[in-house]
PALONU-648268 format. One line per 4 residues: for each residue x, y negated, z of C-alpha. Coordinates in Angstrom, 1 decimal. Each point is the difference from the previous one (the first is absolute). Example, Ala and Ser with C-alpha at 12.3 -4.5 7.8 and 13.67 -1.06 7.14 Angstrom:
// PALONU-648268
12.3/4.5/7.8 | 1.4/-3.4/-0.7
// end
This chain:
// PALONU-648268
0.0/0.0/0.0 | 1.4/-3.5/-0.8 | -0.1/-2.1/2.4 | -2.4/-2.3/0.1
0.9/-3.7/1.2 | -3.6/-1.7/0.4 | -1.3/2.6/2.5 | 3.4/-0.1/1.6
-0.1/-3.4/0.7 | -4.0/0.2/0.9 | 0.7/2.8/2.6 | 2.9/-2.3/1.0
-2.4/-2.7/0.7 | -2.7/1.6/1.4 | 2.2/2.3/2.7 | 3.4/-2.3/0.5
-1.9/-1.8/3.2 | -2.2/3.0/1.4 | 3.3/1.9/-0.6 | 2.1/-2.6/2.1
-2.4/-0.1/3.3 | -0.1/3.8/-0.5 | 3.9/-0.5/0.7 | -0.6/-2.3/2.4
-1.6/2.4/2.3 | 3.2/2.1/-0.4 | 2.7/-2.0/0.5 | -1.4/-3.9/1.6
2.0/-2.4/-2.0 | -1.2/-1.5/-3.4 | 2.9/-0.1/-2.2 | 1.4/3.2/0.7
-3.8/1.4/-0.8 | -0.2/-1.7/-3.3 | 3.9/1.1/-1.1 | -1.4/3.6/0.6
-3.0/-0.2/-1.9 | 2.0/-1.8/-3.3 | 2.7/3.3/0.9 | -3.3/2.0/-0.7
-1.5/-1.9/-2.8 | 3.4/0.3/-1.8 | 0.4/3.5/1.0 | -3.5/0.7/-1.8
0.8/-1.7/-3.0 | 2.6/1.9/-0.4 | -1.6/3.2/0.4 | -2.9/-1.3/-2.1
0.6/2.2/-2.8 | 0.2/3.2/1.7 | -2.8/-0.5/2.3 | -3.4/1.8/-1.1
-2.1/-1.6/-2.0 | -3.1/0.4/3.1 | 2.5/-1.0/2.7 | -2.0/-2.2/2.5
2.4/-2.6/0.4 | -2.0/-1.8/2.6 | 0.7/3.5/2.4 | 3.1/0.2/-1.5
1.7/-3.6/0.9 | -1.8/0.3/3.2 | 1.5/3.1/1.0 | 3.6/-1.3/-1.7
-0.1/-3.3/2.4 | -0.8/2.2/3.0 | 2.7/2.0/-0.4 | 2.6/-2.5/-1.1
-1.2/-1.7/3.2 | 0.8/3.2/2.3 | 3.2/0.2/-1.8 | 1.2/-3.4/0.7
-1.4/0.6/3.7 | 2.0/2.9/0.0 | 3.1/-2.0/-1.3 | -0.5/-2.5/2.6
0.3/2.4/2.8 | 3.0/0.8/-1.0 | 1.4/-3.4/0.7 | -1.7/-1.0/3.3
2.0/0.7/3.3 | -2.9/2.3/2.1 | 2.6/-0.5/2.7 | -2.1/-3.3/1.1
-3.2/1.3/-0.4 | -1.4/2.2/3.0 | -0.5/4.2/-1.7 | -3.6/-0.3/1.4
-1.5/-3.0/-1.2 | 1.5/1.6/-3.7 | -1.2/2.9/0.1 | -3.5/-1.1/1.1
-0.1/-2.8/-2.0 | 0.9/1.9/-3.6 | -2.5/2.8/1.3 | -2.8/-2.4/0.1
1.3/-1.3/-3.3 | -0.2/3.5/-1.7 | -3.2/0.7/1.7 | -1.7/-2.8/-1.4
1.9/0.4/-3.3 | -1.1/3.8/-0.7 | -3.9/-1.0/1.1 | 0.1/-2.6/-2.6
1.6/2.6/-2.5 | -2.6/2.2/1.2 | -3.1/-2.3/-0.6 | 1.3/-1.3/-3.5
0.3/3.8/-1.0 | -3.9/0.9/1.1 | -0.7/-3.1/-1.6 | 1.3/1.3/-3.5
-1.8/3.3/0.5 | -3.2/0.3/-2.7 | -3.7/-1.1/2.2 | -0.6/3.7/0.4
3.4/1.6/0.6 | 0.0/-3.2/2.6 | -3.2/0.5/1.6 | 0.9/4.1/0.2
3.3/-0.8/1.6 | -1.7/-2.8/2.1 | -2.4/2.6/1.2 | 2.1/2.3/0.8
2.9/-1.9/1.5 | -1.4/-2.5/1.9 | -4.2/0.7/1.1 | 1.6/4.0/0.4
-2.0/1.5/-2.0 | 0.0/4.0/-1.1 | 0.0/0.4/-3.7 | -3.5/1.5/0.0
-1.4/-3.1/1.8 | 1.5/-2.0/-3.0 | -1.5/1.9/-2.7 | -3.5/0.0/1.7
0.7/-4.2/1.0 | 0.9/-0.2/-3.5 | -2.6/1.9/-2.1 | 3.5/1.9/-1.5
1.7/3.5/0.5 | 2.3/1.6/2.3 | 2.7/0.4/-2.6 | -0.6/-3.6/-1.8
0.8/-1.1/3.9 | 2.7/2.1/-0.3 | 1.4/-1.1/-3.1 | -0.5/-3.5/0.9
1.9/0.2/3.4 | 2.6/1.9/-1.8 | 0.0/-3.0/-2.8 | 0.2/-2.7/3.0
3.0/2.2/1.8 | 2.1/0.3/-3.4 | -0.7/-3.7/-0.8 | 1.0/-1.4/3.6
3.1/2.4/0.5 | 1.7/-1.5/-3.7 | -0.8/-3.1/1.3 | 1.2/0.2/3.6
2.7/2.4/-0.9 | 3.1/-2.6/0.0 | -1.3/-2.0/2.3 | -0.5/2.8/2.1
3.6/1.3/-0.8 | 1.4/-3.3/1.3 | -1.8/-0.1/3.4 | 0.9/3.7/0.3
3.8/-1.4/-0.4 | -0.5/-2.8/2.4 | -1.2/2.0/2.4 | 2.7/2.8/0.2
2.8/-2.1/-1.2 | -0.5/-2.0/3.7 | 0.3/2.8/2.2
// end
């Protein structure tokens, strides 16, 4: 696919400042937020041609910032002295930050589920519901419940699954 300047520069427009505060959130200071998204931005243009053609680039520089954040986070660590900074108030303080991180991961990625694999999943998951009582709530079958909380499982592990890898990192790599 060639790549294609006018949408470029229209997803450019469109996403450059939602794309920044979604930085922000990450790593608190303006200009280093917007350097990371142009890193991305550059990144993707460069990419552009090998990308497929029914890439959701919305989801796509969304989860590129995010993790060009955590890597620059991760970066920064590396240069701060933890001697002057109590272990506890750390440790509690980048749990709560994870905590809140993965329910926000968590909510985006029900959120992207189809209505019906959602409501399954929502059934299920949070009211504690048994499959059958989902099927009869729903005026479905057993197995379309089935196939829909298997849909909802497959969908939210890809998208969790680095996110997930990194917590599982930051948690065993501090012990």
């Amino acid at each position: 696919m060639a790549k294609d300047l006018p949408s470029y520069e229209k997803l450019f427009r469109e996403l450059f400042k939602p794309l920044c505060s979604f930085a922000m959130k990450y790593v608190g200071d303006l200009e280093e937020a917007k350097n990371l998204v142009h890193e991305v931005f550059i990144t993707v243009w460069e990419k552009y041609d090998t990308l497929p053609s029914d890439t959701n680039y919305r989801s796509y520089l969304f989860t590129s910032v995010r993790n060009r954040s955590l890597n620059y986070l991760r970066d920064q660590k590396k240069h701060l002295t933890l001697e002057k900074v109590p272990d506890q108030s750390l440790a509690t303080e980048a749990s709560m930050m994870e905590t809140a991180e993965l329910e926000k991961e968590i909510e985006l990625a029900i959120n992207l589920l189809p209505e019906k694999c959602r409501q399954v999943f929502e059934l299920n998951r949070q009211e504690g519901l048994k499959y059958a009582e989902i099927a009869e709530k729903m005026g479905i079958s057993v197995k379309t419940v089935e196939a829909q909380m298997s849909k909802a499982l497959r969908v939210l592990r890809e998208h969790l699954r680095e996110f997930l890898t990194l917590i599982f990192f930051m948690f065993n790599g501090s012990g």
